[in-house]
PDB file of N, CA, C and O in Angstrom:
ATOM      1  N   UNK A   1      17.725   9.886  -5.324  1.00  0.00           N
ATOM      2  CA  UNK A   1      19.033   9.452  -4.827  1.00  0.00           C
ATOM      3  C   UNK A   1      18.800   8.676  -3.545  1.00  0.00           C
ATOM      4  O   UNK A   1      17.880   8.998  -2.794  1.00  0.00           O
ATOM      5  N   UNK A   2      19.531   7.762  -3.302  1.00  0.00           N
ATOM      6  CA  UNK A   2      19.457   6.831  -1.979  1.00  0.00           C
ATOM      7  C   UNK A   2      20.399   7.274  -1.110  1.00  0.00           C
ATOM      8  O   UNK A   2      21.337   7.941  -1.547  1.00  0.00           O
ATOM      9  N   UNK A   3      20.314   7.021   0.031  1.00  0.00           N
ATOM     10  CA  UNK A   3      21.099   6.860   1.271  1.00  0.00           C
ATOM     11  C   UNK A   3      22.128   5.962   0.809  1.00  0.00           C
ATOM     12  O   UNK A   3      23.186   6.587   0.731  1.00  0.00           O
ATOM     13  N   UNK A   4      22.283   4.522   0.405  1.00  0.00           N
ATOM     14  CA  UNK A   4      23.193   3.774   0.321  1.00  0.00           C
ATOM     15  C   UNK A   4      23.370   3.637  -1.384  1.00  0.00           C
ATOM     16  O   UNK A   4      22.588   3.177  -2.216  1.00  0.00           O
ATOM     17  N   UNK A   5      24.698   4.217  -1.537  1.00  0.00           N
ATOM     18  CA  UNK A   5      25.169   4.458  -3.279  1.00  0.00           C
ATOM     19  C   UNK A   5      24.962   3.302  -4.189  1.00  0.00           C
ATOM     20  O   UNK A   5      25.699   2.316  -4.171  1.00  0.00           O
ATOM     21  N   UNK A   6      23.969   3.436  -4.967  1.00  0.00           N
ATOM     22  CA  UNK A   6      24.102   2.306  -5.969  1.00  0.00           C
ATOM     23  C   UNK A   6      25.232   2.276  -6.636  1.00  0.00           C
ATOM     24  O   UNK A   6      25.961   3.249  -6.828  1.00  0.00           O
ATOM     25  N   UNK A   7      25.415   1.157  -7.013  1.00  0.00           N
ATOM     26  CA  UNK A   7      27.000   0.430  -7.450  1.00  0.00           C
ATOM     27  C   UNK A   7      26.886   1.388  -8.972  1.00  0.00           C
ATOM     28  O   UNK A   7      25.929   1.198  -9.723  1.00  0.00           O
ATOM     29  N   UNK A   8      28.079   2.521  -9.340  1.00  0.00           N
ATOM     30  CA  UNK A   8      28.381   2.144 -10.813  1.00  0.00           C
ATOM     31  C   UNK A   8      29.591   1.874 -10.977  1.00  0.00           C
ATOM     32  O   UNK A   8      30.443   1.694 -10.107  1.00  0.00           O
ATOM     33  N   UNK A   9      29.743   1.822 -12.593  1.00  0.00           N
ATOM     34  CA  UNK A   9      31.361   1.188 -12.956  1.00  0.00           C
ATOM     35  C   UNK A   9      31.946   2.788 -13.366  1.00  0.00           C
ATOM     36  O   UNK A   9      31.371   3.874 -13.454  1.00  0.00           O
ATOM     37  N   UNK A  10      33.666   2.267 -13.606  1.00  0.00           N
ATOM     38  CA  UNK A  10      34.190   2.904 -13.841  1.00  0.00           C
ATOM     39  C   UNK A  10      34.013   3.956 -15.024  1.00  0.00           C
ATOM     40  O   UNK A  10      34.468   5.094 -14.908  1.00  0.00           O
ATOM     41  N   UNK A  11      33.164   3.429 -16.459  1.00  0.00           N
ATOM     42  CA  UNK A  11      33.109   3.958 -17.189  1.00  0.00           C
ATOM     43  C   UNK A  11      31.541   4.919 -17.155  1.00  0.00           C
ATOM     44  O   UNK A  11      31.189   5.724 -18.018  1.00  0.00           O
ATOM     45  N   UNK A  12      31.033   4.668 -16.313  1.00  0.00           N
ATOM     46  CA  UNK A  12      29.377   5.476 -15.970  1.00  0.00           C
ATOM     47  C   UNK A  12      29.601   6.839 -15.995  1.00  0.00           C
ATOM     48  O   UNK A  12      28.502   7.353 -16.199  1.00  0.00           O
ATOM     49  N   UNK A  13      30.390   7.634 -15.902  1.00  0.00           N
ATOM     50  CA  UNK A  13      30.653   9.037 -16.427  1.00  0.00           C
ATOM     51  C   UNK A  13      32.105   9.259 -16.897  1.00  0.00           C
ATOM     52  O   UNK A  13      33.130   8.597 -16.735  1.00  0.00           O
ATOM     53  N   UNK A  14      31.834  10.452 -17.554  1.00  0.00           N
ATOM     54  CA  UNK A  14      32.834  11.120 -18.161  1.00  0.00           C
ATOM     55  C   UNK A  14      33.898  11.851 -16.919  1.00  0.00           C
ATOM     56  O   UNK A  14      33.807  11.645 -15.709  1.00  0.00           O
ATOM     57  N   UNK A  15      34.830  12.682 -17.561  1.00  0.00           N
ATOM     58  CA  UNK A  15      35.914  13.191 -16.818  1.00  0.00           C
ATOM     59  C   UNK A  15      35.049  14.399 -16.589  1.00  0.00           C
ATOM     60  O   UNK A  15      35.001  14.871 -15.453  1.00  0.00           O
ATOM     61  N   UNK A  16      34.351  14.947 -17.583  1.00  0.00           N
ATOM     62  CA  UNK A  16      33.411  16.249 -17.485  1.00  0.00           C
ATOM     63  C   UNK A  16      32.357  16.265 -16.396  1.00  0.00           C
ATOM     64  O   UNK A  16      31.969  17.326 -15.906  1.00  0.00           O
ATOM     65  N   UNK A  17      31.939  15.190 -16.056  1.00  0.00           N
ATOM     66  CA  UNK A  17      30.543  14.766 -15.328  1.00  0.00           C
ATOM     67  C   UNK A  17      31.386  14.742 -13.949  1.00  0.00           C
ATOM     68  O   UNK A  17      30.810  15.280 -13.004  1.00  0.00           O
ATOM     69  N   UNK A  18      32.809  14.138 -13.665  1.00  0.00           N
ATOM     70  CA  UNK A  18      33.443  14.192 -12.372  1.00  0.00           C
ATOM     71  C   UNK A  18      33.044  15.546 -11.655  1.00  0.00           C
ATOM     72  O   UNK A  18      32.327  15.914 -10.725  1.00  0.00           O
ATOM     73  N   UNK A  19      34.208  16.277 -12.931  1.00  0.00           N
ATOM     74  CA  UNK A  19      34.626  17.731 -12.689  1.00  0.00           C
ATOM     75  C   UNK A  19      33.436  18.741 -12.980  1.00  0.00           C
ATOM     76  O   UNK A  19      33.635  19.753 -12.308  1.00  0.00           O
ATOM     77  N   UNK A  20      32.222  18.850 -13.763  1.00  0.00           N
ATOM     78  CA  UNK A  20      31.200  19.500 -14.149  1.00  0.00           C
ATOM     79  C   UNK A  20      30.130  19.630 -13.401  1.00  0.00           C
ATOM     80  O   UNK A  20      29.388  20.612 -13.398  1.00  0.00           O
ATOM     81  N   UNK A  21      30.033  18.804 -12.847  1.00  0.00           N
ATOM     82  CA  UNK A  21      28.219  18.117 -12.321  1.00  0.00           C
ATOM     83  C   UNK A  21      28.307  18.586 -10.800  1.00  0.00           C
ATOM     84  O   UNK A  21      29.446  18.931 -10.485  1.00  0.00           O
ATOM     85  N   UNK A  22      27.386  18.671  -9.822  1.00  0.00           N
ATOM     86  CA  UNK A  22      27.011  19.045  -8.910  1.00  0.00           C
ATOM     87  C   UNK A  22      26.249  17.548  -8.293  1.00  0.00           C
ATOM     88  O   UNK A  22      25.191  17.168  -8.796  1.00  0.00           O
ATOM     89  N   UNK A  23      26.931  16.752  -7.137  1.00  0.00           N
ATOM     90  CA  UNK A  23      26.107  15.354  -7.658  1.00  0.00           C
ATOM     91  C   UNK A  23      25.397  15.746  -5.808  1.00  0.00           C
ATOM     92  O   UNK A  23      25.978  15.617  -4.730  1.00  0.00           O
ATOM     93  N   UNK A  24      24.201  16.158  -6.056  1.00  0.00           N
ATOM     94  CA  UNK A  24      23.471  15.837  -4.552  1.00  0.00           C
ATOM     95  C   UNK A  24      22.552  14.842  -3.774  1.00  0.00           C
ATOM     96  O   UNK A  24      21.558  14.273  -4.227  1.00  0.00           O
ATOM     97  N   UNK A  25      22.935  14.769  -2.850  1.00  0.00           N
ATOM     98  CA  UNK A  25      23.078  13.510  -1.984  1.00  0.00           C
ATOM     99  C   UNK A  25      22.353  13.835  -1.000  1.00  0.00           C
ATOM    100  O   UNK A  25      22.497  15.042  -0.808  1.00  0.00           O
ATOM    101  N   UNK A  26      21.222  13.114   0.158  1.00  0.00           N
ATOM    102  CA  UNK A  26      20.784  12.946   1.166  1.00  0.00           C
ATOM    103  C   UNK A  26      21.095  13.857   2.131  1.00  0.00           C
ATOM    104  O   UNK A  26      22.302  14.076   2.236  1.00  0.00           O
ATOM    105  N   UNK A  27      20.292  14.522   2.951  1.00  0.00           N
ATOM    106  CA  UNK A  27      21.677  14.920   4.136  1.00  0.00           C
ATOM    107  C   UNK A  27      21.868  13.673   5.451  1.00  0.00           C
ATOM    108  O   UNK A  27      21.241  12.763   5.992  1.00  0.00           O
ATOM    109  N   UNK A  28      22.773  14.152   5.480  1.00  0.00           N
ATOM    110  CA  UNK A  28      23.424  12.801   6.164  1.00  0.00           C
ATOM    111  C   UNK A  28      24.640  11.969   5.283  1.00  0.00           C
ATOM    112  O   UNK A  28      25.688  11.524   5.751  1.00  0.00           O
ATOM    113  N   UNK A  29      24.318  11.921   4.305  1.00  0.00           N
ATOM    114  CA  UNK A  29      24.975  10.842   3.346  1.00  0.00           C
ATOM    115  C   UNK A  29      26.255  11.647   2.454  1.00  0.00           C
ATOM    116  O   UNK A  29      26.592  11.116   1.396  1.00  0.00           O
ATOM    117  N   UNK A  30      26.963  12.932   2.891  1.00  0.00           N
ATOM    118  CA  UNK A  30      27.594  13.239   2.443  1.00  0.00           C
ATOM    119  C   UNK A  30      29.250  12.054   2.053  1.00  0.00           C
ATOM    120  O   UNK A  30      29.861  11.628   1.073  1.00  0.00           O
ATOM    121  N   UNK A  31      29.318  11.984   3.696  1.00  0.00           N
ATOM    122  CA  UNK A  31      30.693  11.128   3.746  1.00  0.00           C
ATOM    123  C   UNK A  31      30.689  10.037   3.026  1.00  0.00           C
ATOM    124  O   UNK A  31      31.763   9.626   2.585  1.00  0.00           O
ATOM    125  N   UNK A  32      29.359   9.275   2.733  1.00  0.00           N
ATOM    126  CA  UNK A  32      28.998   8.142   2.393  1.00  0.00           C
ATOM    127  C   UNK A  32      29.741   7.691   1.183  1.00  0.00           C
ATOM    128  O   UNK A  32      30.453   6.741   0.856  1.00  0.00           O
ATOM    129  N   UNK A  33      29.148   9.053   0.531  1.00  0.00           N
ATOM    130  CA  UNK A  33      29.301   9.497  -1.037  1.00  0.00           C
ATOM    131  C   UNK A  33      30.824   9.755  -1.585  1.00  0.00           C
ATOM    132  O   UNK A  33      31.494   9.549  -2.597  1.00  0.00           O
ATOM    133  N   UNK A  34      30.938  10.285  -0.395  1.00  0.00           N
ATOM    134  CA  UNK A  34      32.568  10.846  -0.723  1.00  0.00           C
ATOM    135  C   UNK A  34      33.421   9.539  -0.868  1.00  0.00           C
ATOM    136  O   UNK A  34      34.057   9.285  -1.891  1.00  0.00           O
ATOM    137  N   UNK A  35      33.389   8.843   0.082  1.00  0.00           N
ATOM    138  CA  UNK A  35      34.104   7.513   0.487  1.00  0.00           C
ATOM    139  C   UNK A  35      33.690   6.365  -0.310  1.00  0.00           C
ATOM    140  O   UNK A  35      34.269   5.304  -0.079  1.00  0.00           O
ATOM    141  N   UNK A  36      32.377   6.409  -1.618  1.00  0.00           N
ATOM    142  CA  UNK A  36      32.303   5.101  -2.480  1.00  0.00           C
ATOM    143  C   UNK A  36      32.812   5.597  -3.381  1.00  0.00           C
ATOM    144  O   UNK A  36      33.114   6.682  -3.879  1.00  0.00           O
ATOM    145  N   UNK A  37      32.879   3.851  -3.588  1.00  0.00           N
ATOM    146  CA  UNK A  37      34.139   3.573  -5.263  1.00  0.00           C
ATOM    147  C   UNK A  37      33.264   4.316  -6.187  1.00  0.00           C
ATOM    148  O   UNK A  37      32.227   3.683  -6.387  1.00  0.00           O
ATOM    149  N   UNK A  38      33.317   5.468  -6.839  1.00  0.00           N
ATOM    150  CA  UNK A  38      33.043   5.706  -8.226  1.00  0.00           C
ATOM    151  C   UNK A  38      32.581   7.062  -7.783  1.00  0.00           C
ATOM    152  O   UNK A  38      33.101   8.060  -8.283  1.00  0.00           O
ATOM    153  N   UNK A  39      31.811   7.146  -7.044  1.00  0.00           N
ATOM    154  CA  UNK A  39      30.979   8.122  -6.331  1.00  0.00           C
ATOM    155  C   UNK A  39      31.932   9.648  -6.397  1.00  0.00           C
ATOM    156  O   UNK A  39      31.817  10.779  -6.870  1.00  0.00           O
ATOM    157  N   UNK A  40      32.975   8.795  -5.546  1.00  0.00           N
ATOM    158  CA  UNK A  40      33.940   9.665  -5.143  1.00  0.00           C
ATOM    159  C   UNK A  40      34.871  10.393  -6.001  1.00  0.00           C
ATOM    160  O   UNK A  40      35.731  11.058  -5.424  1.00  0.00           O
ATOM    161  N   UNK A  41      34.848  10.383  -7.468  1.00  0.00           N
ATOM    162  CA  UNK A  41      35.185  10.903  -8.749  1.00  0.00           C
ATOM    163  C   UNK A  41      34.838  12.168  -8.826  1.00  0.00           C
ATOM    164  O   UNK A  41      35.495  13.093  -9.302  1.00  0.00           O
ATOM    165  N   UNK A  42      32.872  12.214  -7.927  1.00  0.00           N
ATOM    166  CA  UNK A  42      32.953  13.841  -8.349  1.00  0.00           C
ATOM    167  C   UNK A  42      33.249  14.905  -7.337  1.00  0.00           C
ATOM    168  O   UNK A  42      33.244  14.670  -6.129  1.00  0.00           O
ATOM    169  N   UNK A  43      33.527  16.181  -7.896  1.00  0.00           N
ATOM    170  CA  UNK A  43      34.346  16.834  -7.315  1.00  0.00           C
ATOM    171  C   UNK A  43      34.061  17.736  -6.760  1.00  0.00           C
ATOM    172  O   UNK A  43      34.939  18.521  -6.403  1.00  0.00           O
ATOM    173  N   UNK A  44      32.128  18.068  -6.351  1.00  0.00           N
ATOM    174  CA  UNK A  44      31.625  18.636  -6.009  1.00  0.00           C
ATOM    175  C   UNK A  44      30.333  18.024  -5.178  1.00  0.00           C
ATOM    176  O   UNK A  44      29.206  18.340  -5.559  1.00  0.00           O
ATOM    177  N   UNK A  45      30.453  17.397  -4.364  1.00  0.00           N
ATOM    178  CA  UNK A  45      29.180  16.303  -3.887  1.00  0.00           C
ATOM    179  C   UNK A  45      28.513  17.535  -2.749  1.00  0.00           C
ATOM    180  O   UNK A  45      29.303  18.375  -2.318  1.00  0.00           O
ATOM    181  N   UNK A  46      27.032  17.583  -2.301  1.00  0.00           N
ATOM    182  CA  UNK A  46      26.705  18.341  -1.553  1.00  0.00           C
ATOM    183  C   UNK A  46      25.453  17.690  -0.961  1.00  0.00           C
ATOM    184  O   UNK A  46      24.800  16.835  -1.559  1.00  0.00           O
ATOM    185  N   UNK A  47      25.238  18.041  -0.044  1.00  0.00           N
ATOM    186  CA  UNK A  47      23.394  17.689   0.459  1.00  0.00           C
ATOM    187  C   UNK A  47      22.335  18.144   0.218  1.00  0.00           C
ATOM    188  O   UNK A  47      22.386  19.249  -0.323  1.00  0.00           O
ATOM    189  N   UNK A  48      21.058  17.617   0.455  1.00  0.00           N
ATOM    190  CA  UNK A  48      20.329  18.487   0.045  1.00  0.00           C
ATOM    191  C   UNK A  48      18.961  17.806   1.459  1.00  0.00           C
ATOM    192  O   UNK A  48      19.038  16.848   2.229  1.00  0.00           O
ATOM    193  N   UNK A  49      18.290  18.438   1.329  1.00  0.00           N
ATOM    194  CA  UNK A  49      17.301  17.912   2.363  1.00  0.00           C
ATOM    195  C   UNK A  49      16.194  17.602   1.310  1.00  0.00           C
ATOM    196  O   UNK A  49      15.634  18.484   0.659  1.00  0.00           O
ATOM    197  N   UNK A  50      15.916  16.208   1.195  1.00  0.00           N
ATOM    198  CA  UNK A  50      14.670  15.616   0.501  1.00  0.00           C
ATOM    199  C   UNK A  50      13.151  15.649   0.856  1.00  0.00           C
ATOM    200  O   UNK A  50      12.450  14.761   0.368  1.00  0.00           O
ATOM    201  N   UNK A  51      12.660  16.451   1.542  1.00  0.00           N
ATOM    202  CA  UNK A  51      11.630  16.320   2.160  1.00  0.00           C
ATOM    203  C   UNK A  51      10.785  17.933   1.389  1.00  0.00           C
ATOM    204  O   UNK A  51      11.237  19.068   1.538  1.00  0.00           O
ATOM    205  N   UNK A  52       9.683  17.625   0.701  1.00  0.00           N
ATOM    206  CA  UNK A  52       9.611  18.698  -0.197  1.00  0.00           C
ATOM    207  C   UNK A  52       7.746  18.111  -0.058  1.00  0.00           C
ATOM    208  O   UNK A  52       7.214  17.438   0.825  1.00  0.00           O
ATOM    209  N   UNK A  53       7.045  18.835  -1.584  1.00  0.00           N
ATOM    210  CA  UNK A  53       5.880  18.720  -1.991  1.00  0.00           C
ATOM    211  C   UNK A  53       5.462  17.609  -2.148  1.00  0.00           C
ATOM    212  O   UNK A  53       6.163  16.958  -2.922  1.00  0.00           O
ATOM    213  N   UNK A  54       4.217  16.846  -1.566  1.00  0.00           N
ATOM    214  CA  UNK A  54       4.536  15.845  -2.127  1.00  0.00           C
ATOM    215  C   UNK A  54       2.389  15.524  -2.685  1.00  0.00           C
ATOM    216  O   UNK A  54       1.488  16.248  -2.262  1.00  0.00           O
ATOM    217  N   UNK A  55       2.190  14.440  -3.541  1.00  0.00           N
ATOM    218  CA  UNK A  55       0.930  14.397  -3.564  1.00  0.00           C
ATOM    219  C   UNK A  55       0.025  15.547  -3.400  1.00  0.00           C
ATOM    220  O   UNK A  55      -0.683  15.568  -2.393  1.00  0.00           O
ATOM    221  N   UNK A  56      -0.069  16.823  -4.539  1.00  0.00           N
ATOM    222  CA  UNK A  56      -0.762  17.870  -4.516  1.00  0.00           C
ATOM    223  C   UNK A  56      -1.918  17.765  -5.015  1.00  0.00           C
ATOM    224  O   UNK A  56      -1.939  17.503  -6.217  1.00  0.00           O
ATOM    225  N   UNK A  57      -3.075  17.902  -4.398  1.00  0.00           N
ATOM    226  CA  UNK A  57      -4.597  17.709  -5.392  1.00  0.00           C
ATOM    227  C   UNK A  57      -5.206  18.786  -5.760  1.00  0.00           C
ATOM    228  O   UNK A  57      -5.257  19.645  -4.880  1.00  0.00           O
ATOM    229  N   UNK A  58      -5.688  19.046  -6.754  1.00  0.00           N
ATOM    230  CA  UNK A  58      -6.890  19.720  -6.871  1.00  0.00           C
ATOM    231  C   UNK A  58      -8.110  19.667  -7.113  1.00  0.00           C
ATOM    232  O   UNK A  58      -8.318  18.493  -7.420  1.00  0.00           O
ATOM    233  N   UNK A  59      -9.141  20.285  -7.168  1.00  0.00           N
ATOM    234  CA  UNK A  59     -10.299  20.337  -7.100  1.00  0.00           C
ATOM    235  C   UNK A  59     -10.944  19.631  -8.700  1.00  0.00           C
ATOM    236  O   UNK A  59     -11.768  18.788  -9.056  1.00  0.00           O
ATOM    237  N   UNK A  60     -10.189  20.377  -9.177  1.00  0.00           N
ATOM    238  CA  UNK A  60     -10.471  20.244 -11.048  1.00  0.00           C
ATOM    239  C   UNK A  60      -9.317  19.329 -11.146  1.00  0.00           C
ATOM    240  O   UNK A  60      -8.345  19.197 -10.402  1.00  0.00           O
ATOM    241  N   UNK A  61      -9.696  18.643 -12.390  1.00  0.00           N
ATOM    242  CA  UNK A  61      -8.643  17.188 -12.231  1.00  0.00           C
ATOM    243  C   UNK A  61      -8.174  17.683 -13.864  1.00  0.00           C
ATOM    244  O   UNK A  61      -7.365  17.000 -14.491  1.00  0.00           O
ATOM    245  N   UNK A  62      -8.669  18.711 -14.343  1.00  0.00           N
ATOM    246  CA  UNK A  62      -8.388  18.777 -15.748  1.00  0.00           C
ATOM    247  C   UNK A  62      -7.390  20.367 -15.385  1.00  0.00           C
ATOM    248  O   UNK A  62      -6.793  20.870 -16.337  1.00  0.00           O
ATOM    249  N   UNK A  63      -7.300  20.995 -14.083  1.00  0.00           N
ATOM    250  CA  UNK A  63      -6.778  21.908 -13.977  1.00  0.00           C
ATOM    251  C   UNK A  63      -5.375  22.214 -14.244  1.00  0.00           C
ATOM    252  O   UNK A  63      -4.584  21.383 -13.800  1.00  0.00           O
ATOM    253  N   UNK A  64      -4.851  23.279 -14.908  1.00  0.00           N
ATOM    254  CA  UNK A  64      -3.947  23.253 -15.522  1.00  0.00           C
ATOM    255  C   UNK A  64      -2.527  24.476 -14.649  1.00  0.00           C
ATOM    256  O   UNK A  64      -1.318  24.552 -14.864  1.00  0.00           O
ATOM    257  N   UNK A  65      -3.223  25.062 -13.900  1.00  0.00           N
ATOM    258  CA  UNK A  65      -2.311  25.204 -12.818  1.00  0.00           C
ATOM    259  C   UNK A  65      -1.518  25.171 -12.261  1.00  0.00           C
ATOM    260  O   UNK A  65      -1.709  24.376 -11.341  1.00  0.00           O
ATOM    261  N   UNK A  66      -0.047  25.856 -12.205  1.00  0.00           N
ATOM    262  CA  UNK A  66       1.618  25.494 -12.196  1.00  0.00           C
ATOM    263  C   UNK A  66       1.311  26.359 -10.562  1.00  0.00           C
ATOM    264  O   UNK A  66       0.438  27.079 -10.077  1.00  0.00           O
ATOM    265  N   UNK A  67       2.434  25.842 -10.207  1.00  0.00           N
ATOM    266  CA  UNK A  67       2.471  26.454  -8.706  1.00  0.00           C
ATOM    267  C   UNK A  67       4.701  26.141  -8.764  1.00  0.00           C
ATOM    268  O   UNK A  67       5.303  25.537  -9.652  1.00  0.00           O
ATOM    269  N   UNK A  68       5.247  26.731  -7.661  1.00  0.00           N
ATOM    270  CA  UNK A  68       6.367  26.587  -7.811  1.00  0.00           C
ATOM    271  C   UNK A  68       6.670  26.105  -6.344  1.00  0.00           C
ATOM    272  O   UNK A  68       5.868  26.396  -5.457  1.00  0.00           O
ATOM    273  N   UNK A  69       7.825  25.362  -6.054  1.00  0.00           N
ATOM    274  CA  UNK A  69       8.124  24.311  -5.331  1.00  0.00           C
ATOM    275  C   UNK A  69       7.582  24.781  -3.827  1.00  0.00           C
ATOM    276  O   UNK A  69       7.772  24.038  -2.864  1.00  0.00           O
ATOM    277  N   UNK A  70       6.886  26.079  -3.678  1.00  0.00           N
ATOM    278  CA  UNK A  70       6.667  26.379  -2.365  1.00  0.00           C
ATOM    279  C   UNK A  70       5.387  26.494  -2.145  1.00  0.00           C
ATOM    280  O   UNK A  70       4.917  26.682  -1.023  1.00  0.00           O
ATOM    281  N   UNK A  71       4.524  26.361  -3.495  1.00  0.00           N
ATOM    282  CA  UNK A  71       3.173  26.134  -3.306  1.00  0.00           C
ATOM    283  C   UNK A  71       2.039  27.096  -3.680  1.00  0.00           C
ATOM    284  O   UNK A  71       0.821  27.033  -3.514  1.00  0.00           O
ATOM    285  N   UNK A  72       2.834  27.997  -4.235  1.00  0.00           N
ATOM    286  CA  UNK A  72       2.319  29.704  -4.912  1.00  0.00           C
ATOM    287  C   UNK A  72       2.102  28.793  -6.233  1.00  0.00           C
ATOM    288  O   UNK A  72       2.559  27.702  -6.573  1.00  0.00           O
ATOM    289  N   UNK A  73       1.025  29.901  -6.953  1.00  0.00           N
ATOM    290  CA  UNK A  73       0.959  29.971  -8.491  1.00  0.00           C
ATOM    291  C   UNK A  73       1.671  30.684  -9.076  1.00  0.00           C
ATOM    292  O   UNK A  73       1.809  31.861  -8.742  1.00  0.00           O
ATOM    293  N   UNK A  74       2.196  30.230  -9.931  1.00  0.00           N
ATOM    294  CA  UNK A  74       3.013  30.842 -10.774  1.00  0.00           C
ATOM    295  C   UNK A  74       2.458  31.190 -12.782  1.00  0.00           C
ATOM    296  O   UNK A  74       2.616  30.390 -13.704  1.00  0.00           O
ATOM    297  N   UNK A  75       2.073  32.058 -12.839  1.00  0.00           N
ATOM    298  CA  UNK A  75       1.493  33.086 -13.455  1.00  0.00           C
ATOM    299  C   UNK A  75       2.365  32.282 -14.744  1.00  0.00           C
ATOM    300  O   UNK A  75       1.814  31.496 -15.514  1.00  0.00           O
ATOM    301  N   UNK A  76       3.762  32.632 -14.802  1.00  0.00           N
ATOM    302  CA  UNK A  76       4.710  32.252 -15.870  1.00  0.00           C
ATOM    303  C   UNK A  76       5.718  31.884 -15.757  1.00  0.00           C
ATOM    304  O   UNK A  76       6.705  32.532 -15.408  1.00  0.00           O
ATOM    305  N   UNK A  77       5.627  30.368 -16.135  1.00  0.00           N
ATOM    306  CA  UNK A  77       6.756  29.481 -15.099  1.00  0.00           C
ATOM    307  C   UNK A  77       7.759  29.987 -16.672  1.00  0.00           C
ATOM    308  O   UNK A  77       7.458  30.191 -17.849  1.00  0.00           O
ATOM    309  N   UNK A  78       9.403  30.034 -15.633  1.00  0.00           N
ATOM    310  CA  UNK A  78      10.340  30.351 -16.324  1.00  0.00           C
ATOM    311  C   UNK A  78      11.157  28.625 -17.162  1.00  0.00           C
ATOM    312  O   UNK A  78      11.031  27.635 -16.441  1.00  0.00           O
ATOM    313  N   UNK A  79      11.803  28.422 -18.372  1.00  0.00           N
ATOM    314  CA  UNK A  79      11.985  27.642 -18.989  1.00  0.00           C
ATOM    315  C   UNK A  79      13.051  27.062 -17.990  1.00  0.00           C
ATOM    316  O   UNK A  79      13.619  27.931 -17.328  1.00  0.00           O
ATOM    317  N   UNK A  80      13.396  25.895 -17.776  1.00  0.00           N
ATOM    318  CA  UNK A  80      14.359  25.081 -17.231  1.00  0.00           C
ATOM    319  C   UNK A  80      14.385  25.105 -15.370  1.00  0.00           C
ATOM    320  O   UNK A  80      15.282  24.650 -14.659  1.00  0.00           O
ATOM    321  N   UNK A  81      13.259  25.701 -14.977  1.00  0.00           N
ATOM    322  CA  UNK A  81      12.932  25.324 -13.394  1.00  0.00           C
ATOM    323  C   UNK A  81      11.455  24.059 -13.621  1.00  0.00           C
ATOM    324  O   UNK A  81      10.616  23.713 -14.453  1.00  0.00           O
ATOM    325  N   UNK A  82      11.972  23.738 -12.102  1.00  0.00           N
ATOM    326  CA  UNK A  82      11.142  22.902 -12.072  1.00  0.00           C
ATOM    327  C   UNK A  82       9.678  23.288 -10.975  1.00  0.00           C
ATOM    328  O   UNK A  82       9.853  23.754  -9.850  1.00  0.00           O
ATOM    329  N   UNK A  83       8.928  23.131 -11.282  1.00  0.00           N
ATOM    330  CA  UNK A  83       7.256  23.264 -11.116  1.00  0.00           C
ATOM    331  C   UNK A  83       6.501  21.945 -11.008  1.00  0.00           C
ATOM    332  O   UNK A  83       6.618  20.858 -11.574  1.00  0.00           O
ATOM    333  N   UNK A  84       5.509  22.538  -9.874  1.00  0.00           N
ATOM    334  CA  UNK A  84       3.775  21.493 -10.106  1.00  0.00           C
ATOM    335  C   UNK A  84       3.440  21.916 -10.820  1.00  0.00           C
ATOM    336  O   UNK A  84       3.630  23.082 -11.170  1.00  0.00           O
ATOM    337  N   UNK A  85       2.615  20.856 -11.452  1.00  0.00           N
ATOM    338  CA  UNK A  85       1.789  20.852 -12.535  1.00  0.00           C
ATOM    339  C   UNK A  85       0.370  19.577 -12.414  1.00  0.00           C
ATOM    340  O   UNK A  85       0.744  18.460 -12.057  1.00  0.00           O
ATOM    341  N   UNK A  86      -0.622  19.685 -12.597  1.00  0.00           N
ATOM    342  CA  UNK A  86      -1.404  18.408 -11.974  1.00  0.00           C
ATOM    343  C   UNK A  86      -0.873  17.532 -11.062  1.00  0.00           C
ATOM    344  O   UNK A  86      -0.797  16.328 -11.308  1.00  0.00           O
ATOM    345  N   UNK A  87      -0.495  18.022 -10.026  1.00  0.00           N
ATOM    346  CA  UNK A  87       0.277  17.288  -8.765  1.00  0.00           C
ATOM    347  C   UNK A  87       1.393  16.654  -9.169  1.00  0.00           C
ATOM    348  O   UNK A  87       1.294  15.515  -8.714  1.00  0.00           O
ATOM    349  N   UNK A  88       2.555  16.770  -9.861  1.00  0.00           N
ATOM    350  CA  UNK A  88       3.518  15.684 -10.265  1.00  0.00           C
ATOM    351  C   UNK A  88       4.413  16.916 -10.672  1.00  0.00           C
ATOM    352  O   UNK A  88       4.088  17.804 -11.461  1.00  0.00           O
ATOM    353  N   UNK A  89       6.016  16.764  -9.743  1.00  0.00           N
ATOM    354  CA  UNK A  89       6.909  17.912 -10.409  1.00  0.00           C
ATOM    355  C   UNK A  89       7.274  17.595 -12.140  1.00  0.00           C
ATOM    356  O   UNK A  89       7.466  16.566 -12.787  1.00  0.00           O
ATOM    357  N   UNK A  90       7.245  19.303 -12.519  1.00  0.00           N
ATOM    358  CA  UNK A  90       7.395  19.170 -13.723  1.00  0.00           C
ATOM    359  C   UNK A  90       8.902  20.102 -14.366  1.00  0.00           C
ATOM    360  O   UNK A  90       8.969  21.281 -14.019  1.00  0.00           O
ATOM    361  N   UNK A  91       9.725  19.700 -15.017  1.00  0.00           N
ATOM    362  CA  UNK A  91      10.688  20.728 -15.359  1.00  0.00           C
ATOM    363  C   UNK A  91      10.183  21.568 -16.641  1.00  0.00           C
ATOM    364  O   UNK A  91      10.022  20.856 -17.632  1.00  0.00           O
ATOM    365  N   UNK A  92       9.947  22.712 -16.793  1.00  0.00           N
ATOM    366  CA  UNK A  92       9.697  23.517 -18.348  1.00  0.00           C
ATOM    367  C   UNK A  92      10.971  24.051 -18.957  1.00  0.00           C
ATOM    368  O   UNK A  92      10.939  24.634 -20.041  1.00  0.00           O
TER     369      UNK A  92
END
């Protein structure tokens, strides 16, 4: 997500996606969001702080190794979170 809202049109989501979706945004960029044309449809906008994992290496390049967004291994990643996996987040 960007700081400055890429343009969509009117028809780029549903009435469900307004009212359904959780749309998160920059921190800082709440008002931003709230106040653009289209943006401002959904009905739940929030922040989030983007500054996370980034470029993870390992030793073994064939290593198969899940770790979870804080940098632990994770034994048995649960279906529909998101995880490292050979340095690159992965959702299971």
């Amino acid at each position: 997500m960007t700081e400055t809202p890429p343009t969509i049109y009117d028809n780029s989501f549903t009435n469900g996606h307004y009212i359904g979706v959780v749309l998160y945004v920059p921190v800082g960029c709440l008002n931003i969001y709230q106040d653009a044309e289209n943006w401002s449809n959904f009905w739940d906008i929030r922040e989030f702080d983007t500054i996370g994992i980034c470029d993870v290496k390992t030793e073994n390049k064939n290593a198969t190794t899940v770790y979870d967004l804080n940098g632990r291994v994770v034994e048995t990643p649960t279906k529909g979170n998101v995880y490292i996996k050979n340095g690159k987040k992965v959702r299971f």
